[in-house]
C-alpha positions as CSV (number, residue, x, y, z in Angstrom):
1,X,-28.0,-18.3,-26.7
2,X,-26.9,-21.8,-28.6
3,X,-24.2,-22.2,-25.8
4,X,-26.3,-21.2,-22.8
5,X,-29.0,-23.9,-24.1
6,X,-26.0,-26.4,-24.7
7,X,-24.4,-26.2,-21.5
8,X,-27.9,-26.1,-19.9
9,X,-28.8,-29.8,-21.7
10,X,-25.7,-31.3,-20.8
11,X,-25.8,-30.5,-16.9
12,X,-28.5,-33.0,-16.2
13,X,-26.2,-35.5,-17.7
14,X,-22.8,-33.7,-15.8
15,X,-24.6,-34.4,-12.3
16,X,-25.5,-37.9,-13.1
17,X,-22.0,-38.6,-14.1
18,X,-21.1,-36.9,-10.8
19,X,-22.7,-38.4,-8.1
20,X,-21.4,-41.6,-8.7
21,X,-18.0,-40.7,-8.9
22,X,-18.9,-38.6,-5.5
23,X,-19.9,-41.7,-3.8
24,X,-17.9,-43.8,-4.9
25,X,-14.8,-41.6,-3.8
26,X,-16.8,-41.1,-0.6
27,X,-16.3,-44.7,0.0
28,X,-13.0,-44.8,-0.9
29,X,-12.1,-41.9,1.7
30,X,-14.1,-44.3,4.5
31,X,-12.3,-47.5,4.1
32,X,-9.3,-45.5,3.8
33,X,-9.9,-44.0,7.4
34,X,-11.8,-47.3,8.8
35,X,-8.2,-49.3,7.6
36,X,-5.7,-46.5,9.6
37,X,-8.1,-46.4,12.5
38,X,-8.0,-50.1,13.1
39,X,-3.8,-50.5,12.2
40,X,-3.4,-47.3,14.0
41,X,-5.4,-48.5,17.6
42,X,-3.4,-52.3,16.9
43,X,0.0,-50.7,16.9
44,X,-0.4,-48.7,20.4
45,X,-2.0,-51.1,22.3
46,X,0.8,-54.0,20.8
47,X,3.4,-51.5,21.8
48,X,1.9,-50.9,24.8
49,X,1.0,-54.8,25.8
50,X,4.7,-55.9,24.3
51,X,6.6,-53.3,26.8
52,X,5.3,-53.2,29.7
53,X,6.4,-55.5,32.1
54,X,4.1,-58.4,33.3
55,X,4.6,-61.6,35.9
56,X,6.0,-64.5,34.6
57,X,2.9,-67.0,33.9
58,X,4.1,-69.7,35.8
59,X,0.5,-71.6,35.8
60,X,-0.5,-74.6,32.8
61,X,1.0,-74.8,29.7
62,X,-1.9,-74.6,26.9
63,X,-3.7,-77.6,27.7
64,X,-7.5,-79.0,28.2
65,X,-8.5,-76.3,30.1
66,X,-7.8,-74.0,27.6
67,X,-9.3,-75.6,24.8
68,X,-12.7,-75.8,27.5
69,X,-12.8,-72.3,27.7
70,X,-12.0,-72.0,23.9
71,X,-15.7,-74.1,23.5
72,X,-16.7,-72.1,26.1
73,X,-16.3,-68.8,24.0
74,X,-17.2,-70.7,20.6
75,X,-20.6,-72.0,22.9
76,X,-21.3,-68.1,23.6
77,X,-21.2,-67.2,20.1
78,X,-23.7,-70.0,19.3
79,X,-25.9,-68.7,22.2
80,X,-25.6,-65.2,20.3
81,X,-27.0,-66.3,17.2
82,X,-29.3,-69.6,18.7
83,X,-30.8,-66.5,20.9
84,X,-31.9,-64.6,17.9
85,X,-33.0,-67.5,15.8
86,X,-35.5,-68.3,18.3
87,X,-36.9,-64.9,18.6
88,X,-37.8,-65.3,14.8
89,X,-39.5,-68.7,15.3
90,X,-41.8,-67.2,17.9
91,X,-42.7,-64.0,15.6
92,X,-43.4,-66.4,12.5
93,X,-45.6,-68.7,14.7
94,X,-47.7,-65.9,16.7
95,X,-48.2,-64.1,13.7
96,X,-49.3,-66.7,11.6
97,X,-46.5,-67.0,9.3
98,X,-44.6,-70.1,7.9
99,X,-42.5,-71.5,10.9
100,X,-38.7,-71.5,8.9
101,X,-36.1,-72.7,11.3
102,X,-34.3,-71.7,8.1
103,X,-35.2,-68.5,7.6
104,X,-35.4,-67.6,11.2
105,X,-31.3,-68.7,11.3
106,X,-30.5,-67.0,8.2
107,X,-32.2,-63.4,9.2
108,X,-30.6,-63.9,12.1
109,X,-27.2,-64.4,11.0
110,X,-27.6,-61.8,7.5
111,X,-28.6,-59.0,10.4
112,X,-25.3,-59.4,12.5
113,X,-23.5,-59.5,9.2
114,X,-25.1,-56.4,8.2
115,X,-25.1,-54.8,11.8
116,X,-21.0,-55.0,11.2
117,X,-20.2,-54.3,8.0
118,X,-22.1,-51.3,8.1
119,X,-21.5,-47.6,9.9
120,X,-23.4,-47.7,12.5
121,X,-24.9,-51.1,12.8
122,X,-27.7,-49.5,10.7
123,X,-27.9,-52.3,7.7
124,X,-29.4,-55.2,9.7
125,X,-32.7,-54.2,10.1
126,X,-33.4,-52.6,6.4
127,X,-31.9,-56.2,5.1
128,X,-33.8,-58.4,7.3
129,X,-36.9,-56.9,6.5
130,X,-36.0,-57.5,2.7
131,X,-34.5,-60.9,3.1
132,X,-38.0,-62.3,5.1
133,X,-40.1,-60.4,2.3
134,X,-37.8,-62.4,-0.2
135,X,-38.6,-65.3,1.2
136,X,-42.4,-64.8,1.1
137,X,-43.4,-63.2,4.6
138,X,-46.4,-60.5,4.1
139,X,-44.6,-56.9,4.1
140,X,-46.2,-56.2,7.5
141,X,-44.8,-59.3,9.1
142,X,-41.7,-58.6,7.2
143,X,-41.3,-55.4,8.9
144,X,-42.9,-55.6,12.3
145,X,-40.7,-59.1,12.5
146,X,-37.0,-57.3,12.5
147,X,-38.1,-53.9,14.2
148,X,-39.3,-55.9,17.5
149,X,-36.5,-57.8,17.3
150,X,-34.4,-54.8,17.8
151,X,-36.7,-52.7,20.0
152,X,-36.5,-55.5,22.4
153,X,-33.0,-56.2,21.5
154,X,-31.8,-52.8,22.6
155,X,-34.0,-52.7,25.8
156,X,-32.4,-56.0,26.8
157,X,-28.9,-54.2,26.5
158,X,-30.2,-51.2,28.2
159,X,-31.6,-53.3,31.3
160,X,-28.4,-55.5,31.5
161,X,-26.4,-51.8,31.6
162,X,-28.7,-50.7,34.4
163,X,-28.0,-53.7,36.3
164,X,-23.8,-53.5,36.0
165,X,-23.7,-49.8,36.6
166,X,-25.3,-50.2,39.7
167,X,-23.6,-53.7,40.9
168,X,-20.9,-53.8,38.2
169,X,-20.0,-50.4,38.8
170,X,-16.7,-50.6,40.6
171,X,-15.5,-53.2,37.4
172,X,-13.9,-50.2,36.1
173,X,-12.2,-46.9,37.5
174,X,-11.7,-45.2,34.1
175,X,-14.0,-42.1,34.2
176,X,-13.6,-41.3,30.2
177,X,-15.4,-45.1,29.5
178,X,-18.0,-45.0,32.2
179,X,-19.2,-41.2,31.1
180,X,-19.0,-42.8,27.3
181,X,-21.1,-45.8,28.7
182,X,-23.5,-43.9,30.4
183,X,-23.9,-41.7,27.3
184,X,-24.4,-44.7,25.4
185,X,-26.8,-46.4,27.1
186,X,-29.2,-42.7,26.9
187,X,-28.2,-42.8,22.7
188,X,-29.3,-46.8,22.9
189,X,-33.3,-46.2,23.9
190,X,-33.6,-43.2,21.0
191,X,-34.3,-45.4,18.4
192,X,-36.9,-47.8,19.9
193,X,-38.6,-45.6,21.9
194,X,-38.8,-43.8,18.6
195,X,-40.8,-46.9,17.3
196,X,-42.5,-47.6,20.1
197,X,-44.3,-44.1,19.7
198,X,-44.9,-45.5,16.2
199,X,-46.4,-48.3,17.1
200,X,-48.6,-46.4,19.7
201,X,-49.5,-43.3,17.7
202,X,-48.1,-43.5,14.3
203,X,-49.5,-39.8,13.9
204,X,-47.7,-38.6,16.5
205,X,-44.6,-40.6,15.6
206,X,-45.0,-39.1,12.0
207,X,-45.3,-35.5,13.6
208,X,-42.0,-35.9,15.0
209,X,-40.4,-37.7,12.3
210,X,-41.5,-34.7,10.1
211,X,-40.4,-32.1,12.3
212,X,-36.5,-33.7,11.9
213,X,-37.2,-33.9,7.6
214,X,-38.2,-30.6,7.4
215,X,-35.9,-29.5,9.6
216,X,-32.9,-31.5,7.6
217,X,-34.4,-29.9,4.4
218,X,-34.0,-26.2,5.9
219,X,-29.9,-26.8,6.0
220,X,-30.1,-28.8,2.3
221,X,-29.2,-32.3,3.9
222,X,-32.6,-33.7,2.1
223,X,-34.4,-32.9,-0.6
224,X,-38.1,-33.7,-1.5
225,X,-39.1,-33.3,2.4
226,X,-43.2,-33.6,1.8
227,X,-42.3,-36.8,-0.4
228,X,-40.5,-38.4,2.1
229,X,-42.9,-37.3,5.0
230,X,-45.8,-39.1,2.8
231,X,-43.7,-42.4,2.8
232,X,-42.9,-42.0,6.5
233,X,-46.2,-42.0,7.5
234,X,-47.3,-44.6,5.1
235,X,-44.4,-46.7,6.0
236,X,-45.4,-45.9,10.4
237,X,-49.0,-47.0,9.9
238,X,-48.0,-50.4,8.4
239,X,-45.4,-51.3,11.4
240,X,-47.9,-49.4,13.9
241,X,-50.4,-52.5,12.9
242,X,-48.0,-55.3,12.6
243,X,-46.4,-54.2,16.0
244,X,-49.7,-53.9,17.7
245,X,-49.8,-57.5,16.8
246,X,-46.8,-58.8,18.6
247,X,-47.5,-56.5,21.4
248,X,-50.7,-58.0,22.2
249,X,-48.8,-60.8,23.7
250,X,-47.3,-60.1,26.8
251,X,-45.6,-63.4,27.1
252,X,-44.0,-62.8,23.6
253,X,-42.8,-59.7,24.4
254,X,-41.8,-61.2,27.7
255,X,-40.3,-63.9,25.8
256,X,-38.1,-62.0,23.2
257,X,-37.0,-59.7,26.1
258,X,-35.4,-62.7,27.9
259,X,-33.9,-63.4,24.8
260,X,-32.5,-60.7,24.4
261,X,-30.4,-60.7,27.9
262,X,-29.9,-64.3,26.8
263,X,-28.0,-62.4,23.4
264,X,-26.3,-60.2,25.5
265,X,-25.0,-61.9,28.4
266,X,-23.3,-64.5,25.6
267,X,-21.7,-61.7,24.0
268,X,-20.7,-60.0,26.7
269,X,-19.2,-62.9,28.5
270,X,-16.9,-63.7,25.1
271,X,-13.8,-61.5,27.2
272,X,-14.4,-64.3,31.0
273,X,-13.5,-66.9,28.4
274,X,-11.2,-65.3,26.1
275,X,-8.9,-64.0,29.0
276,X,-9.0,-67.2,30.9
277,X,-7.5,-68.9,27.8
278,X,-4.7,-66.7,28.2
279,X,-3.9,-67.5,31.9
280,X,-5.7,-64.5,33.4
281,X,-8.0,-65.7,36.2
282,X,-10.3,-63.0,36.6
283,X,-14.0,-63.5,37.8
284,X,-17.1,-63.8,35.6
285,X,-19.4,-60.8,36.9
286,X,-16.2,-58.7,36.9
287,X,-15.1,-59.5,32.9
288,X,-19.2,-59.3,32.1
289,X,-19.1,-55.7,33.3
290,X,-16.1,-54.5,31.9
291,X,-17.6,-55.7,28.9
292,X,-20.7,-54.3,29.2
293,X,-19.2,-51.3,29.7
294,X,-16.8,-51.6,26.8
295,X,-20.3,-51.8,24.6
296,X,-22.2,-49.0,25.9
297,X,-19.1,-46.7,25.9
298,X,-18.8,-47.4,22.0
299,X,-22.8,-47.1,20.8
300,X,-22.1,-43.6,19.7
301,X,-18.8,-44.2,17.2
302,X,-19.9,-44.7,13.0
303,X,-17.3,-46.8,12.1
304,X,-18.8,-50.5,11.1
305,X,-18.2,-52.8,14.0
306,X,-17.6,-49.8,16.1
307,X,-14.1,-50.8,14.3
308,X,-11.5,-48.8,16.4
309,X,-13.3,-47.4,19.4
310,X,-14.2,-50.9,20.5
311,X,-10.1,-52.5,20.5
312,X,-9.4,-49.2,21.6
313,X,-12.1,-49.0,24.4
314,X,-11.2,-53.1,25.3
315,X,-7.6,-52.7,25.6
316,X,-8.2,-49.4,28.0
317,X,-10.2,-51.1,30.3
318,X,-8.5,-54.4,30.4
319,X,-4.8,-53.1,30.1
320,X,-4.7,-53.4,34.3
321,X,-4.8,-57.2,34.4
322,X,-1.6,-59.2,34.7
323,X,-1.6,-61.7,31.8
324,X,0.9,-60.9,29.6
325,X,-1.1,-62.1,26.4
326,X,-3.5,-59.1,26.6
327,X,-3.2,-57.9,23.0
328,X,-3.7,-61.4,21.6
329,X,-6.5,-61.9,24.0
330,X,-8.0,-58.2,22.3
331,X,-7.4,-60.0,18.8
332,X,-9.3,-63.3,19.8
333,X,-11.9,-61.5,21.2
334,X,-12.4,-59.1,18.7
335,X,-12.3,-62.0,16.2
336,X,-15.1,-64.3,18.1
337,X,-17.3,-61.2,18.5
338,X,-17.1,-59.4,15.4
339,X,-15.5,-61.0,12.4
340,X,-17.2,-64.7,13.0
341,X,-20.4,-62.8,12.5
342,X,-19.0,-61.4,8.9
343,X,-17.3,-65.1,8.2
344,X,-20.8,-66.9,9.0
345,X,-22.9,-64.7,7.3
346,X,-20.3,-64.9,4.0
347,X,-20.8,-68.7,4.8
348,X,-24.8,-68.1,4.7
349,X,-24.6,-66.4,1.7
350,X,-22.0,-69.0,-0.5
351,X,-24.7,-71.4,0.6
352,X,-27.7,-69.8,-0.7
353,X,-25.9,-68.8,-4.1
354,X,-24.4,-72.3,-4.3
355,X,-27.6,-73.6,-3.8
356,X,-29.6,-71.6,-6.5
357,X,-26.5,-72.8,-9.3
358,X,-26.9,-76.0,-8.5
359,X,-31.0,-75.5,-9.2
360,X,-30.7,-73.5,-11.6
361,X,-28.2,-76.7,-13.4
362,X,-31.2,-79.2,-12.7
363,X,-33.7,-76.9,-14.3
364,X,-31.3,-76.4,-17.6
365,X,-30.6,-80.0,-17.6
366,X,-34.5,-80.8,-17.2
Protein backbone atom coordinates (compact mmCIF):
# COMPACT_ATOMS: atom_id res chain seq x y z
CA UNK A 1 0.00 0.00 0.00
CA UNK A 2 3.24 2.37 1.09
CA UNK A 3 4.59 1.76 -2.50
CA UNK A 4 1.34 2.18 -4.49
CA UNK A 5 0.88 5.62 -2.49
CA UNK A 6 4.64 6.41 -3.20
CA UNK A 7 4.71 5.87 -6.79
CA UNK A 8 1.27 7.47 -7.03
CA UNK A 9 2.90 10.98 -5.27
CA UNK A 10 5.83 11.00 -7.34
CA UNK A 11 3.93 10.81 -10.86
CA UNK A 12 2.57 14.26 -10.76
CA UNK A 13 6.19 15.27 -10.37
CA UNK A 14 7.40 12.33 -13.26
CA UNK A 15 4.99 14.12 -15.91
CA UNK A 16 6.27 17.54 -15.08
CA UNK A 17 9.74 16.51 -15.52
CA UNK A 18 8.54 14.83 -18.76
CA UNK A 19 6.96 17.21 -20.79
CA UNK A 20 9.69 19.36 -20.93
CA UNK A 21 12.09 17.04 -21.93
CA UNK A 22 9.22 15.93 -24.63
CA UNK A 23 9.21 19.30 -26.10
CA UNK A 24 12.14 20.13 -25.97
CA UNK A 25 13.26 16.84 -27.94
CA UNK A 26 10.26 17.65 -30.16
CA UNK A 27 12.11 20.72 -31.15
CA UNK A 28 15.21 19.17 -31.59
CA UNK A 29 13.64 16.46 -34.02
CA UNK A 30 12.09 19.76 -36.07
CA UNK A 31 15.23 21.76 -36.62
CA UNK A 32 16.81 18.56 -37.32
CA UNK A 33 14.36 17.93 -40.31
CA UNK A 34 13.81 21.79 -41.13
CA UNK A 35 18.10 21.81 -41.56
CA UNK A 36 18.12 18.47 -44.03
CA UNK A 37 15.06 19.77 -45.91
CA UNK A 38 16.65 22.97 -46.80
CA UNK A 39 20.57 21.35 -47.46
CA UNK A 40 18.81 18.53 -49.04
CA UNK A 41 16.45 20.89 -51.81
CA UNK A 42 20.07 23.23 -52.11
CA UNK A 43 22.06 20.28 -53.20
CA UNK A 44 19.58 19.00 -56.19
CA UNK A 45 18.74 22.11 -57.61
CA UNK A 46 22.87 23.25 -57.46
CA UNK A 47 23.46 19.85 -59.12
CA UNK A 48 20.89 20.33 -61.25
CA UNK A 49 21.62 24.35 -62.19
CA UNK A 50 25.61 23.46 -62.29
CA UNK A 51 25.08 20.56 -65.06
CA UNK A 52 22.89 21.37 -67.26
CA UNK A 53 24.03 23.11 -70.09
CA UNK A 54 23.07 26.92 -70.61
CA UNK A 55 24.01 29.71 -73.41
CA UNK A 56 26.95 31.48 -72.93
CA UNK A 57 25.83 35.10 -71.41
CA UNK A 58 27.42 37.09 -73.87
CA UNK A 59 25.39 40.42 -72.64
CA UNK A 60 27.00 43.26 -69.76
CA UNK A 61 29.46 42.35 -67.44
CA UNK A 62 28.00 43.23 -63.82
CA UNK A 63 27.58 46.80 -64.13
CA UNK A 64 25.06 49.79 -63.27
CA UNK A 65 22.32 48.14 -64.45
CA UNK A 66 22.67 45.48 -62.24
CA UNK A 67 23.21 47.33 -59.23
CA UNK A 68 19.61 49.26 -60.46
CA UNK A 69 17.87 46.32 -60.33
CA UNK A 70 19.64 45.30 -57.09
CA UNK A 71 17.82 48.75 -55.58
CA UNK A 72 15.10 47.75 -57.42
CA UNK A 73 14.69 44.44 -55.37
CA UNK A 74 16.01 46.18 -52.07
CA UNK A 75 13.01 49.11 -53.06
CA UNK A 76 10.46 46.02 -53.14
CA UNK A 77 11.41 44.88 -49.83
CA UNK A 78 10.94 48.38 -48.37
CA UNK A 79 7.52 48.51 -50.19
CA UNK A 80 6.78 45.10 -48.26
CA UNK A 81 7.32 46.41 -44.95
CA UNK A 82 6.39 50.52 -45.76
CA UNK A 83 2.93 48.75 -47.01
CA UNK A 84 2.21 47.22 -43.72
CA UNK A 85 3.50 50.12 -41.59
CA UNK A 86 0.92 52.22 -43.06
CA UNK A 87 -1.88 49.86 -42.51
CA UNK A 88 -1.06 50.25 -38.73
CA UNK A 89 -1.05 54.03 -38.80
CA UNK A 90 -4.58 54.10 -40.27
CA UNK A 91 -5.97 51.43 -37.52
CA UNK A 92 -4.25 53.54 -34.65
CA UNK A 93 -5.83 56.78 -36.00
CA UNK A 94 -9.51 55.55 -36.87
CA UNK A 95 -9.69 53.89 -33.84
CA UNK A 96 -8.63 56.45 -31.65
CA UNK A 97 -5.35 55.19 -30.54
CA UNK A 98 -1.93 56.88 -30.20
CA UNK A 99 -0.61 57.48 -33.92
CA UNK A 100 3.19 55.57 -33.43
CA UNK A 101 4.97 55.67 -36.68
CA UNK A 102 7.12 53.63 -34.31
CA UNK A 103 5.05 51.12 -33.27
CA UNK A 104 3.23 50.81 -36.46
CA UNK A 105 7.07 49.91 -38.09
CA UNK A 106 8.05 47.75 -35.36
CA UNK A 107 4.57 45.45 -35.36
CA UNK A 108 5.08 45.49 -38.69
CA UNK A 109 8.46 44.19 -38.93
CA UNK A 110 8.19 41.74 -35.33
CA UNK A 111 5.07 40.03 -37.52
CA UNK A 112 7.20 39.07 -40.66
CA UNK A 113 9.90 38.01 -38.28
CA UNK A 114 7.47 35.92 -36.53
CA UNK A 115 5.44 34.83 -39.70
CA UNK A 116 9.03 33.15 -40.70
CA UNK A 117 10.55 31.77 -37.95
CA UNK A 118 7.59 30.04 -37.11
CA UNK A 119 5.72 26.62 -38.72
CA UNK A 120 3.23 27.87 -40.44
CA UNK A 121 3.53 31.63 -40.41
CA UNK A 122 1.28 31.27 -37.31
CA UNK A 123 3.45 33.49 -34.63
CA UNK A 124 2.91 36.90 -36.22
CA UNK A 125 -0.36 37.66 -35.29
CA UNK A 126 -0.33 36.15 -31.49
CA UNK A 127 3.00 38.46 -31.12
CA UNK A 128 1.62 41.52 -32.61
CA UNK A 129 -1.26 41.55 -30.64
CA UNK A 130 1.09 41.34 -27.53
CA UNK A 131 3.74 43.69 -28.73
CA UNK A 132 0.84 46.70 -29.37
CA UNK A 133 -0.78 45.70 -25.90
CA UNK A 134 3.02 46.15 -24.54
CA UNK A 135 3.16 49.20 -25.81
CA UNK A 136 -0.15 50.53 -24.31
CA UNK A 137 -2.96 49.92 -27.02
CA UNK A 138 -6.47 48.83 -25.30
CA UNK A 139 -6.66 44.85 -25.68
CA UNK A 140 -9.53 45.35 -28.18
CA UNK A 141 -7.45 47.55 -30.39
CA UNK A 142 -4.58 45.37 -29.67
CA UNK A 143 -6.38 42.53 -31.17
CA UNK A 144 -8.79 43.73 -33.78
CA UNK A 145 -5.48 45.84 -35.07
CA UNK A 146 -3.29 42.57 -36.20
CA UNK A 147 -6.39 40.29 -37.10
CA UNK A 148 -7.59 42.91 -39.88
CA UNK A 149 -4.38 43.32 -40.85
CA UNK A 150 -4.26 39.73 -41.91
CA UNK A 151 -7.89 39.12 -42.94
CA UNK A 152 -7.24 41.80 -45.50
CA UNK A 153 -3.80 40.67 -45.99
CA UNK A 154 -4.85 37.24 -47.14
CA UNK A 155 -7.81 38.48 -49.26
CA UNK A 156 -5.31 40.81 -51.05
CA UNK A 157 -3.21 37.54 -51.96
CA UNK A 158 -6.27 35.72 -52.81
CA UNK A 159 -7.55 38.48 -55.26
CA UNK A 160 -3.95 39.03 -56.90
CA UNK A 161 -4.13 34.86 -57.36
CA UNK A 162 -7.49 35.17 -59.01
CA UNK A 163 -6.25 37.70 -61.29
CA UNK A 164 -2.83 35.57 -62.49
CA UNK A 165 -4.67 32.33 -62.85
CA UNK A 166 -6.80 33.76 -65.15
CA UNK A 167 -4.32 36.20 -67.13
CA UNK A 168 -1.10 34.75 -65.61
CA UNK A 169 -2.16 31.44 -66.23
CA UNK A 170 0.02 30.27 -69.16
CA UNK A 171 3.30 31.64 -66.84
CA UNK A 172 3.69 28.21 -65.98
CA UNK A 173 3.01 24.65 -67.63
CA UNK A 174 3.88 22.52 -64.53
CA UNK A 175 0.53 20.86 -63.49
CA UNK A 176 1.96 19.53 -59.85
CA UNK A 177 2.53 23.69 -58.86
CA UNK A 178 -0.67 25.02 -60.42
CA UNK A 179 -2.99 22.18 -58.64
CA UNK A 180 -0.73 23.02 -55.33
CA UNK A 181 -1.53 26.76 -56.13
CA UNK A 182 -5.02 26.39 -56.64
CA UNK A 183 -5.18 24.30 -53.49
CA UNK A 184 -3.55 27.06 -51.77
CA UNK A 185 -5.31 29.74 -52.61
CA UNK A 186 -8.88 27.61 -51.22
CA UNK A 187 -6.52 26.82 -47.73
CA UNK A 188 -5.59 30.86 -47.82
CA UNK A 189 -9.51 32.25 -47.26
CA UNK A 190 -10.12 29.45 -44.26
CA UNK A 191 -8.70 31.43 -41.75
CA UNK A 192 -10.24 34.84 -42.34
CA UNK A 193 -13.39 33.91 -43.43
CA UNK A 194 -13.20 32.11 -40.13
CA UNK A 195 -12.93 35.63 -38.41
CA UNK A 196 -14.96 37.28 -40.48
CA UNK A 197 -17.93 34.96 -39.23
CA UNK A 198 -16.48 36.13 -35.88
CA UNK A 199 -16.73 39.42 -36.38
CA UNK A 200 -20.32 39.02 -37.83
CA UNK A 201 -21.78 36.43 -35.42
CA UNK A 202 -19.31 35.67 -32.72
CA UNK A 203 -22.05 32.99 -31.57
CA UNK A 204 -22.06 31.40 -34.56
CA UNK A 205 -18.24 31.65 -34.97
CA UNK A 206 -18.07 30.10 -31.43
CA UNK A 207 -20.50 27.22 -32.53
CA UNK A 208 -18.14 26.27 -34.96
CA UNK A 209 -15.01 26.83 -33.20
CA UNK A 210 -16.58 24.42 -30.53
CA UNK A 211 -17.62 21.84 -32.80
CA UNK A 212 -13.63 21.50 -33.97
CA UNK A 213 -12.55 21.54 -29.75
CA UNK A 214 -14.81 19.00 -28.92
CA UNK A 215 -14.19 17.21 -31.68
CA UNK A 216 -10.20 17.39 -31.12
CA UNK A 217 -10.90 16.38 -27.44
CA UNK A 218 -12.92 13.04 -28.70
CA UNK A 219 -9.28 11.71 -30.30
CA UNK A 220 -7.30 13.20 -27.00
CA UNK A 221 -5.46 16.07 -29.12
CA UNK A 222 -6.89 18.67 -26.34
CA UNK A 223 -7.79 18.49 -23.00
CA UNK A 224 -10.13 20.80 -20.92
CA UNK A 225 -12.47 21.34 -24.12
CA UNK A 226 -15.49 23.36 -22.12
CA UNK A 227 -12.50 25.59 -20.67
CA UNK A 228 -11.21 26.43 -23.81
CA UNK A 229 -14.59 26.86 -25.51
CA UNK A 230 -15.40 29.60 -22.57
CA UNK A 231 -12.15 31.54 -23.58
CA UNK A 232 -12.96 31.12 -27.25
CA UNK A 233 -16.01 32.79 -27.02
CA UNK A 234 -14.84 35.34 -24.60
CA UNK A 235 -11.88 35.91 -26.60
CA UNK A 236 -14.62 36.15 -30.26
CA UNK A 237 -16.89 38.78 -28.63
CA UNK A 238 -13.97 41.11 -27.87
CA UNK A 239 -12.48 41.04 -31.62
CA UNK A 240 -16.31 40.79 -32.92
CA UNK A 241 -16.54 44.57 -31.32
CA UNK A 242 -13.23 45.88 -32.15
CA UNK A 243 -13.57 44.53 -35.85
CA UNK A 244 -17.01 45.97 -36.12
CA UNK A 245 -15.10 49.03 -35.55
CA UNK A 246 -12.82 49.00 -38.46
CA UNK A 247 -15.37 47.55 -40.62
CA UNK A 248 -17.57 50.49 -40.27
CA UNK A 249 -15.32 52.24 -42.60
CA UNK A 250 -15.47 51.26 -45.94
CA UNK A 251 -12.70 53.46 -47.13
CA UNK A 252 -10.37 51.82 -44.40
CA UNK A 253 -11.10 48.59 -45.33
CA UNK A 254 -10.80 49.75 -48.89
CA UNK A 255 -7.66 51.24 -47.90
CA UNK A 256 -5.84 48.32 -46.10
CA UNK A 257 -7.11 46.12 -49.06
CA UNK A 258 -5.05 48.22 -51.48
CA UNK A 259 -2.35 47.82 -49.28
CA UNK A 260 -2.33 44.78 -49.19
CA UNK A 261 -1.89 44.13 -53.21
CA UNK A 262 0.51 47.00 -52.67
CA UNK A 263 2.41 44.09 -50.06
CA UNK A 264 1.99 41.58 -52.44
CA UNK A 265 2.86 42.81 -55.68
CA UNK A 266 6.44 44.02 -53.95
CA UNK A 267 7.03 40.68 -52.84
CA UNK A 268 6.08 39.01 -55.56
CA UNK A 269 7.92 41.01 -58.01
CA UNK A 270 11.41 40.34 -55.77
CA UNK A 271 12.17 37.24 -58.65
CA UNK A 272 11.68 40.32 -62.17
CA UNK A 273 14.49 41.98 -60.32
CA UNK A 274 16.39 39.21 -58.87
CA UNK A 275 16.65 37.30 -62.27
CA UNK A 276 17.34 40.40 -64.31
CA UNK A 277 20.51 40.85 -62.08
CA UNK A 278 21.59 37.73 -63.34
CA UNK A 279 21.25 38.40 -67.08
CA UNK A 280 17.92 36.79 -67.59
CA UNK A 281 15.66 39.17 -69.44
CA UNK A 282 12.37 37.89 -68.80
CA UNK A 283 9.12 40.12 -68.59
CA UNK A 284 7.52 41.61 -65.45
CA UNK A 285 3.82 40.15 -65.59
CA UNK A 286 5.50 36.78 -66.55
CA UNK A 287 8.14 36.64 -63.31
CA UNK A 288 5.00 38.18 -61.06
CA UNK A 289 3.02 35.13 -61.93
CA UNK A 290 5.35 32.52 -61.64
CA UNK A 291 5.82 34.01 -58.40
CA UNK A 292 2.59 34.16 -57.39
CA UNK A 293 2.17 30.90 -58.18
CA UNK A 294 5.29 29.78 -56.39
CA UNK A 295 3.36 31.31 -53.05
CA UNK A 296 0.08 29.81 -53.37
CA UNK A 297 1.54 26.43 -54.31
CA UNK A 298 3.51 26.46 -50.87
CA UNK A 299 0.51 27.92 -48.28
CA UNK A 300 -0.10 24.39 -47.21
CA UNK A 301 3.74 23.16 -46.17
CA UNK A 302 4.54 23.74 -41.90
CA UNK A 303 7.96 24.21 -42.15
CA UNK A 304 8.80 28.05 -41.02
CA UNK A 305 9.32 30.20 -44.13
CA UNK A 306 7.72 27.42 -46.01
CA UNK A 307 11.63 26.53 -45.77
CA UNK A 308 12.03 23.76 -48.41
CA UNK A 309 8.86 23.75 -50.47
CA UNK A 310 9.35 27.35 -51.42
CA UNK A 311 13.44 26.89 -53.04
CA UNK A 312 12.03 23.73 -54.04
CA UNK A 313 8.81 25.06 -55.67
CA UNK A 314 11.10 28.38 -57.22
CA UNK A 315 13.70 26.37 -58.75
CA UNK A 316 10.83 23.96 -60.41
CA UNK A 317 9.17 26.71 -61.97
CA UNK A 318 12.06 28.86 -62.95
CA UNK A 319 14.54 25.95 -63.98
CA UNK A 320 13.30 26.60 -67.87
CA UNK A 321 14.90 29.98 -68.28
CA UNK A 322 18.35 30.36 -69.84
CA UNK A 323 20.48 32.23 -67.38
CA UNK A 324 22.99 30.16 -66.24
CA UNK A 325 23.10 31.82 -62.61
CA UNK A 326 19.63 30.33 -61.70
CA UNK A 327 20.67 28.69 -58.33
CA UNK A 328 22.32 31.94 -57.11
CA UNK A 329 19.46 33.89 -58.41
CA UNK A 330 17.06 31.10 -55.98
CA UNK A 331 19.72 32.08 -53.09
CA UNK A 332 19.28 35.95 -53.62
CA UNK A 333 15.83 35.67 -53.79
CA UNK A 334 15.31 33.54 -51.08
CA UNK A 335 17.58 35.78 -49.03
CA UNK A 336 15.73 39.33 -49.94
CA UNK A 337 12.31 37.60 -49.27
CA UNK A 338 12.74 35.65 -46.34
CA UNK A 339 15.85 36.01 -44.29
CA UNK A 340 16.03 40.09 -44.55
CA UNK A 341 12.67 39.88 -42.73
CA UNK A 342 14.47 37.57 -39.82
CA UNK A 343 17.79 40.00 -40.04
CA UNK A 344 15.52 43.25 -39.70
CA UNK A 345 13.40 42.16 -37.10
CA UNK A 346 16.77 40.81 -35.06
CA UNK A 347 17.84 44.41 -35.86
CA UNK A 348 14.42 45.76 -34.32
CA UNK A 349 14.82 43.79 -31.46
CA UNK A 350 18.95 44.68 -30.59
CA UNK A 351 17.46 48.14 -30.81
CA UNK A 352 14.69 47.98 -28.37
CA UNK A 353 16.99 45.96 -25.78
CA UNK A 354 19.91 48.33 -26.48
CA UNK A 355 17.69 51.03 -25.88
CA UNK A 356 16.15 49.83 -22.45
CA UNK A 357 20.15 49.23 -21.08
CA UNK A 358 21.03 52.33 -21.95
CA UNK A 359 17.75 53.68 -19.79
CA UNK A 360 17.88 51.52 -17.48
CA UNK A 361 22.15 53.03 -16.94
CA UNK A 362 20.57 56.62 -16.70
CA UNK A 363 18.07 55.63 -14.10
CA UNK A 364 20.93 53.75 -11.90
CA UNK A 365 23.17 56.55 -12.46
CA UNK A 366 20.25 59.13 -11.46
Amino acid sequence: MNNSTEADNKAPEDIQFRKPERNKKKKIIGIVVFVILNAVVLYFTAKADFSKEVPEYTGESFGLKNVLFMIGALCCVAAVLMAETVKYLLMMKHLGEKVSFRNAFETAALGKYYDNITPSGAGGQPFQIWHLHSKGYSAGAASAMPLTGFVTMQFGFVFLALIIFVFGEGSTDTLPIKIAAYVGAVFYMIAPVMIVIAAISPRTAAGIASFFVRAASKIRLLKNPETKIEKTKAALEDYSRSLKKIASNRRLLISLFLLSVVFHVAMCSLPYFVLHIFGENIGFFRALSMCVFVYAAITIVPTPGNSGAAEGSFYILFSRLDTSGLFFAMLLWRFLCYYMFIIIGLGVYGYGSLEKLLKKKRGDHS
